[in-house]
N, C-alpha and C positions, 0 to 999 in steps of 0.2 A: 411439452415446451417449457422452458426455466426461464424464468424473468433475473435478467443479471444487469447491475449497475458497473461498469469501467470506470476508474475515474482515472485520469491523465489519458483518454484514447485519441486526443486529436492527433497524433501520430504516433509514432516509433509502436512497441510493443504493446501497448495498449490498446492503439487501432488494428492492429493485427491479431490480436485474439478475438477485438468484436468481428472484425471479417470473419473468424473461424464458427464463432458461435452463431451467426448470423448465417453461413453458409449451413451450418448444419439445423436450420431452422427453430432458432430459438430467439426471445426476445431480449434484444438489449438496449438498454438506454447508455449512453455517452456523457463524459465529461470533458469539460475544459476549462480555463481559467476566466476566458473572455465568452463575450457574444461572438467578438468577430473568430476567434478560436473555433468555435461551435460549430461557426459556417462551416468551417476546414474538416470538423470531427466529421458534419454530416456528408460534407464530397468527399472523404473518405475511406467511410464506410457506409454505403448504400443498401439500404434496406433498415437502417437502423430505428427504432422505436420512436425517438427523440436524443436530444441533449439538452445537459444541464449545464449550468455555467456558475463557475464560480472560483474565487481567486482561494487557494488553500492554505495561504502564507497568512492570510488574516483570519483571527478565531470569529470575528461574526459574519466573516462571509461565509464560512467553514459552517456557522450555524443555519446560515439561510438557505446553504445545497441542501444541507439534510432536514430542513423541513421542506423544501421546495421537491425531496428525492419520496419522502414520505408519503405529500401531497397525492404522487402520485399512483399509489400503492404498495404492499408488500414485494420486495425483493426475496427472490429465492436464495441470491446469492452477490455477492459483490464482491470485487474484485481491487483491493486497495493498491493500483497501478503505479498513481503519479508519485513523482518524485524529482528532487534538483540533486546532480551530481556535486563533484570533488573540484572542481578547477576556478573557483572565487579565489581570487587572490587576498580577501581579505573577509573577513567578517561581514556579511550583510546583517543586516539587524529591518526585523520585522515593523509595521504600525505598533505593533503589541511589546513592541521591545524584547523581542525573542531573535534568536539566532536561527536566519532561513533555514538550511538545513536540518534542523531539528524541527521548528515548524509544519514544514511540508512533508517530510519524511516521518514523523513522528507523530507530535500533536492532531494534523489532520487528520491520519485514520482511528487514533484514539478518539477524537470525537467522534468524526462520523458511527463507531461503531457504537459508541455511548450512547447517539442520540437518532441513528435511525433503528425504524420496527426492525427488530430482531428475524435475519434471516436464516437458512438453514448453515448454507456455506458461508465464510471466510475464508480470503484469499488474500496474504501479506506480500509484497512481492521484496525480495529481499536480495544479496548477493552473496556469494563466496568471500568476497571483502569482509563482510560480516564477522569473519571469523580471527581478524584481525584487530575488531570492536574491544574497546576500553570498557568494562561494565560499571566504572565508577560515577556513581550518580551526583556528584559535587558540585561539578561544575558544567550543567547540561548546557549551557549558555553562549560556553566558552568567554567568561568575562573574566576568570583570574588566570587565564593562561597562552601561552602566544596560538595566535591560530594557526591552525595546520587543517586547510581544506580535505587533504584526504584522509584523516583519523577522523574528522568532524564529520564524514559521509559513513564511513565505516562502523563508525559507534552508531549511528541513526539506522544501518543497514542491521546490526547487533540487536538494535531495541526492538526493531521491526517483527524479530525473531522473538524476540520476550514478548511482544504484545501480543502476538498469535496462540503462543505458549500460556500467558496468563488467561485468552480468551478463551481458549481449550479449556483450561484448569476451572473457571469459572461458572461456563455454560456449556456442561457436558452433553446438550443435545442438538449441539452445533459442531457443525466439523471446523476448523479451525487449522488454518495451516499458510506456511512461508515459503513463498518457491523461488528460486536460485536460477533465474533463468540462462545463466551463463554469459558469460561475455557477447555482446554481438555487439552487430553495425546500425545501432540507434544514435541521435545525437551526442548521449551520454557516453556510450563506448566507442564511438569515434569510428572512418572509414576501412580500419584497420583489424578490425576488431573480428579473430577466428572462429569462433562459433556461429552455427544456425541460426540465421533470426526465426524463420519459420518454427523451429523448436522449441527457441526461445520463448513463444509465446503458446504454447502448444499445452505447456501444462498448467498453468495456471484456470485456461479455455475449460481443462479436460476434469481439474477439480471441482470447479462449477459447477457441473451439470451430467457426470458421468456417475452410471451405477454400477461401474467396474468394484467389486470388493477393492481393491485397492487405492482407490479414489475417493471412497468412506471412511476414510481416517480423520486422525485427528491429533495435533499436538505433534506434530514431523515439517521438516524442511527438504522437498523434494527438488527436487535438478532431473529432467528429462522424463516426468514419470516416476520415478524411484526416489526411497529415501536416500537423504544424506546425512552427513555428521553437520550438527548444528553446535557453534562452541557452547563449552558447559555453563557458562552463566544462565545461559538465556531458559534451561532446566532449573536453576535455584529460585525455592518461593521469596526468597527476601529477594533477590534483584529485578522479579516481575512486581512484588508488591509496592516497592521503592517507587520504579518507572511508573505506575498506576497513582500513586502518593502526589508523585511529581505532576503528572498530566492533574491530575485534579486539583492541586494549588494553583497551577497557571490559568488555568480552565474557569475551575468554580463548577464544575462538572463534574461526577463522580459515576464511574462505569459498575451500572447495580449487577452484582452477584444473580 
């Protein structure tokens, strides 16, 4: 049995992998942003461990799941789920004077990773949009440039992939990786949306806790089980050490070697 942390599982594809890990008999704790959130994580997905709560758009709420995640013991594996799409019309801006997007896409699983006990797996969940991603670290804020909601989701989906990349790079007895769950019919991708969801959460479940040689990697961005092409930024060590430079100025956090 793998003790795995989700965070964004009160629905869409994060509660559908705890359903998968849960069905195959393993332990998983849940996140959400609220208590009342929580409730919904634990209706469900039934059988689940607990849930934790907490808002990811703020850095000390972001501080308090991961001693709250700690508390509870070591994590085999966790799974950096949650995330805000492309469709703000405008720039939100965080308590922290950060740009949402980058926030919760970004910053919170660079902390969380920074500040919970070190587990075996990492799981970045990232998109094919990604590949689309600006690797220019200037303006992560978006405060000298007009907003444009779906470059500002894309480049977050980009770093997602550097951060997994840099986590690999750093702590080679961690497996470490970004999965592409494809398009589907989650809030974010809308009723429209072609692909599997059941797939879609299907590998992210499968890197967690599988002792398939293939599922023992590290440093790849997978889609359906299988590697993919990950854009070439998120390979160069100045544009992982940048994004790590960045997260620890905002932070005051620094992710140890």
């Amino acid at each position: 049995m793998t003790r795995v942390l989700i965070t964004g599982s009160a629905d869409g594809l994060g509660q559908l992998s705890a359903r998968q890990l849960i069905a195959g008999g393993h332990e998983v704790v849940l996140h959400a942003r609220s208590e009342d959130r929580g409730r919904d994580a634990l209706t469900g997905a039934p059988g689940a461990a607990g849930v934790l709560a907490g808002d990811l758009s703020s850095i000390a709420q972001t501080r308090r799941l991961a001693d709250a995640a700690n508390a509870t013991g070591r994590f085999d594996a966790v799974i950096h789920n949650a995330g805000v799409g492309y469709r703000a019309p405008r720039r939100i801006e965080t308590e922290d004077g950060l740009c949402q997007v980058f926030a919760v896409n970004v910053l919170a699983p660079y902390l969380l990773t920074a500040l919970m006990t070190r587990p075996d797996r990492l799981v970045y969940l990232t998109s094919g949009l990604h590949r689309q991603g600006n690797p220019d670290l200037s303006d992560l804020q978006w405060r000298d440039r007009p907003w444009n909601g779906t470059q500002a989701y894309c480049d977050s989906k980009l770093f997602d992939v550097v951060l997994a990349f840099a986590v690999a790079r750093l702590w080679p007895r961690v497996f470490s990786n970004a999965v592409e769950p494809g398009w589907v019919a989650t809030k974010m991708g809308g009723p429209g949306a072609p692909d599997d969801l059941e797939l879609g959460a299907d590998t992210q479940a499968w890197l967690a806790v599988s002792d398939d040689p293939e599922a023992k990697v590290s440093g790849r961005v997978l889609h359906h089980r299988r590697p993919t092409a990950a854009h070439p930024a998120a390979s160069r060590q100045d544009v992982q050490d940048g994004l790590l430079d960045a997260c620890r100025e905002l932070s005051g956090l620094e992710l140890a070697a």
